[in-house]
C-alpha positions in Angstrom: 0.0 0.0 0.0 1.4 3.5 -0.4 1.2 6.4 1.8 0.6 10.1 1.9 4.3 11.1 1.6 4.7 8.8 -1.2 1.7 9.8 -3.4 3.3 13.6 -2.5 6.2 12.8 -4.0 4.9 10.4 -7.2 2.9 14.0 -8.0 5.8 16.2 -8.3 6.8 14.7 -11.9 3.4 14.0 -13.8 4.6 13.3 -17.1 2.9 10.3 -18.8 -0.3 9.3 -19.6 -1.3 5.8 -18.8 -0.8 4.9 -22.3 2.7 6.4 -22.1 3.3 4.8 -18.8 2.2 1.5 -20.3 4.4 1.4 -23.2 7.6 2.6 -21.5 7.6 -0.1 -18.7 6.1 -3.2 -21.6 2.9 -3.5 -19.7 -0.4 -3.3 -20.0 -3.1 -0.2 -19.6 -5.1 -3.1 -17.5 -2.5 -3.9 -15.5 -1.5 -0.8 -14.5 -4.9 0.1 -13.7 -5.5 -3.5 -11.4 -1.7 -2.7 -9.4 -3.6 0.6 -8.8 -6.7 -1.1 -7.4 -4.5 -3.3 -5.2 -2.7 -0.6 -3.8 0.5 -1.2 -5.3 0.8 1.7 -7.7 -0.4 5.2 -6.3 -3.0 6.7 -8.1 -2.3 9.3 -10.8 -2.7 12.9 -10.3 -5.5 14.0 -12.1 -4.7 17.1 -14.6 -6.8 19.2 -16.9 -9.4 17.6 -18.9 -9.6 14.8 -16.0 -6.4 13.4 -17.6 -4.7 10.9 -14.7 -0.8 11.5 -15.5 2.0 9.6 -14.1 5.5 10.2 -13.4 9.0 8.5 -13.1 8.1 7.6 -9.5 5.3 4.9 -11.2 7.6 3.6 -13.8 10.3 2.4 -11.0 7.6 1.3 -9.1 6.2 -0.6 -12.1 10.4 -2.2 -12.7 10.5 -3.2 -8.8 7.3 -5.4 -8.7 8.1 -7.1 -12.0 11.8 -8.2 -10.9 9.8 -9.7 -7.8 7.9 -11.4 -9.8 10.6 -12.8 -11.7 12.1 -14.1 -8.4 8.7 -16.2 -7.9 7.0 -13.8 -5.4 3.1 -13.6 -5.3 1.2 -10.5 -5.9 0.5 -10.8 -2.0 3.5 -11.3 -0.9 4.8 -8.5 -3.0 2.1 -6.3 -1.4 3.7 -7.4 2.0 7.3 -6.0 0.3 6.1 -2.6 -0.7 4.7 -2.1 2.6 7.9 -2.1 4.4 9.9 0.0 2.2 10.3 3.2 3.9 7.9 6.0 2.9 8.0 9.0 0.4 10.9 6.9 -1.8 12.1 8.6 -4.8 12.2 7.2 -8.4 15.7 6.9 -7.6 15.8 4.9 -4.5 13.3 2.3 -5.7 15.9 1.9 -9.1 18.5 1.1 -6.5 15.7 -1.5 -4.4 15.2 -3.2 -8.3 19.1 -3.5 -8.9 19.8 -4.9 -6.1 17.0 -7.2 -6.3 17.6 -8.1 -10.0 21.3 -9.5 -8.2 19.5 -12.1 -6.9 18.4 -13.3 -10.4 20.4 -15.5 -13.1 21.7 -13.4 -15.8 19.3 -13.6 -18.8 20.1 -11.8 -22.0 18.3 -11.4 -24.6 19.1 -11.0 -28.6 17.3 -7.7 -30.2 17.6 -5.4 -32.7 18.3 -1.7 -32.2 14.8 -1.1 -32.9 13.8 -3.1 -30.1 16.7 -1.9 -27.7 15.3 1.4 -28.2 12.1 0.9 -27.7 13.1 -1.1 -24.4 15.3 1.9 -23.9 11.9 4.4 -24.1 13.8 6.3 -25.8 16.5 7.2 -29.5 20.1 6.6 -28.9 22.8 7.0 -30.8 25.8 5.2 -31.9 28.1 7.1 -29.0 25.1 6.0 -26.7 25.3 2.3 -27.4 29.1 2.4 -27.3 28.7 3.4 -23.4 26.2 1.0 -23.0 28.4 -1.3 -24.1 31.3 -0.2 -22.2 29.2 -0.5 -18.7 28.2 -4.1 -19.7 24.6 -3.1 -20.6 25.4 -4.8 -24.5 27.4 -6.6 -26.4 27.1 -7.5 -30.4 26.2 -11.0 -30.7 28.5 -13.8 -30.4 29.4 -15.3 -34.0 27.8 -13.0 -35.5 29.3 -11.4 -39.1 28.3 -9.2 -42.2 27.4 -11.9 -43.7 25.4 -13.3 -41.1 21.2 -12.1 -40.8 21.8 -11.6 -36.9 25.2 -9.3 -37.5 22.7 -6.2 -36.5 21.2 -7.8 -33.6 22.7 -6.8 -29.8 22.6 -9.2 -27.3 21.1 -6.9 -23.9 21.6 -7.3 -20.1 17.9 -6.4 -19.5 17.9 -6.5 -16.1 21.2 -3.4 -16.4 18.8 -1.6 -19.1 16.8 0.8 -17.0 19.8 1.7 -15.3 22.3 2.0 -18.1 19.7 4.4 -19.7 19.6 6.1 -17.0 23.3 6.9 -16.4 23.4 7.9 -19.6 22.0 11.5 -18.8 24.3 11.4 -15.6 26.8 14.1 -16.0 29.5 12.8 -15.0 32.7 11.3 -16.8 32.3 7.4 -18.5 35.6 6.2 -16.7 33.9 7.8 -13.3 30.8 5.6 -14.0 33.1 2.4 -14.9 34.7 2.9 -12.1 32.0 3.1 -9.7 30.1 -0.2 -11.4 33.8 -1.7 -10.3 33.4 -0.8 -6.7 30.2 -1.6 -6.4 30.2 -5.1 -8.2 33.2 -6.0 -6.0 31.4 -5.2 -2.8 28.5 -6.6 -3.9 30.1 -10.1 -4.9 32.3 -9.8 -1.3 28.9 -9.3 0.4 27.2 -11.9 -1.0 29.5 -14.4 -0.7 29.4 -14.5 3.2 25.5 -13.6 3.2 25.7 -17.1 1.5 28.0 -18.7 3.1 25.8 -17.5 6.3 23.0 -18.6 5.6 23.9 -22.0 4.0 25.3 -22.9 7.1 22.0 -21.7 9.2 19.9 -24.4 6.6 22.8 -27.3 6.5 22.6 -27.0 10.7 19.1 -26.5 11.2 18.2 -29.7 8.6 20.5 -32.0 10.5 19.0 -31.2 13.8 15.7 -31.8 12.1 16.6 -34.5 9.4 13.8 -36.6 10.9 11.5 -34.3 10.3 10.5 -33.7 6.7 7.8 -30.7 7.3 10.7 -29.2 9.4 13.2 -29.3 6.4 10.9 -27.9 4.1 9.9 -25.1 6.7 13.4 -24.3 6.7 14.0 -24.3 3.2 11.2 -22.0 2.3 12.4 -19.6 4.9 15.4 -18.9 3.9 13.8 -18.5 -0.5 11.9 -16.0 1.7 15.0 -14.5 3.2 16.1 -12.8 0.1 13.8 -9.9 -0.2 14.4 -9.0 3.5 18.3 -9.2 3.1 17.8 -6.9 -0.2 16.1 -4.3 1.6 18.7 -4.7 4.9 21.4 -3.7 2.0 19.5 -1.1 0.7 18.8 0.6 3.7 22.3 0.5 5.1 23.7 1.4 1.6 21.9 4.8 1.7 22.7 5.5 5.0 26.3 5.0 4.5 26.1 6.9 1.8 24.2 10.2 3.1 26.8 9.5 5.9 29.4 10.2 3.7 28.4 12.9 1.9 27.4 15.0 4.9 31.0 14.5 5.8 32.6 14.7 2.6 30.1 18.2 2.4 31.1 19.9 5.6 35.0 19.4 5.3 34.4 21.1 1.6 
């Protein structure tokens, strides 16, 4: 369910229709009309001529609770999700919620055309534009592929790094900054999950074998911790932005 704060700050960048909002985040009018009904979308903000217009808030929104469906999560549970994400997030912070639940997923590229990449994309981009896309990990030209081959044209695309790679592209601040930064982050992010893992394999493997005679037990235990990753998403979220408004309130006061 949203709140109060959040439908305040979804209002203060109306830019789409619902047709417009549809077509930029590959759903449907209906659906975006029944997340609505449900609570998990807030409601449009209704301009002249009783026009409901949406903004970027929506389409970040509308990103988040498709990667948790691709991890497997009901519409209820994801209900349960949104309503313990902290109030009044911007478009921004619920990008960051989406990457860093998209980690949890396999890697699944898929082979387009430019066409398509740019209609994915929402938007035109040029040849300098799909060269940084490419540098950032976002594309690649398809393995095998030649002039003489039909497919030569085609891209194969990170779609889960899509939104995000778009979205740096307006970012001014130097490519090799950017590069650098996915570097960082990746690194961290790989250290991080590699003892949340560890962790947690080691809660299951002890907690089975102390109930190995128990077969509902190990199935409880299993499902927990499936259920476990949405939780430790938003626990790394959290303390990610905190660190980071941390940091630049001190990086801000010694300038």
């Amino acid at each position: 369910m949203t709140t109060d704060a959040e439908e305040s700050t979804y209002a203060e960048e109306s830019t789409y229709t619902v047709d417009e909002l549809a077509a930029r985040a590959g759903v449907t009018v209906r659906t975006i009309r029944f997340y609505g009904t449900k609570g998990l979308l807030p409601p449009p903000v209704i301009g002249p001529r009783r026009v409901g217009r949406y903004g970027p808030g929506h389409l970040s929104r509308l990103a988040l609770i498709e990667e948790l469906q691709h991890q497997g999560m009901t519409l209820a549970a994801i209900e349960r999700y949104l309503e313990q994400l902290p109030p009044g997030l911007s478009a921004h912070d619920l990008a960051i919620h989406r990457a860093v639940v998209a980690s949890w997923a396999p890697d699944a590229p898929e082979d387009m055309s430019r066409a398509e990449l740019e209609r994915r994309a929402g938007r035109a981009l040029s040849d300098a534009d799909v060269e940084r896309l490419a540098a950032m990990g976002v594309v690649a030209t398809r393995d095998g592929a030649d002039d003489r081959d039909e497919g030569a044209d085609r891209l194969r695309v990170d779609t889960g790094l899509l939104r995000l790679g778009v979205q740096l592209l307006g970012v001014p601040i130097a490519h090799e900054t950017i590069l650098a930064s996915r570097t960082v982050l990746m690194d961290h992010a790989r250290s991080a999950a590699h003892e949340l893992s560890r962790l947690f394999r080691d809660e299951v493997s002890d907690s089975c074998r102390e109930g190995e005679s128990d077969p509902e037990h190990v199935a409880a235990v299993r499902s927990l911790s499936a259920h476990m990753q949405p939780m430790v998403v938003q626990a790394l979220v959290t303390a990610f932005q905190r660190s980071l408004k941390e940091e630049l309130k001190e990086w801000l006061t010694e300038s």
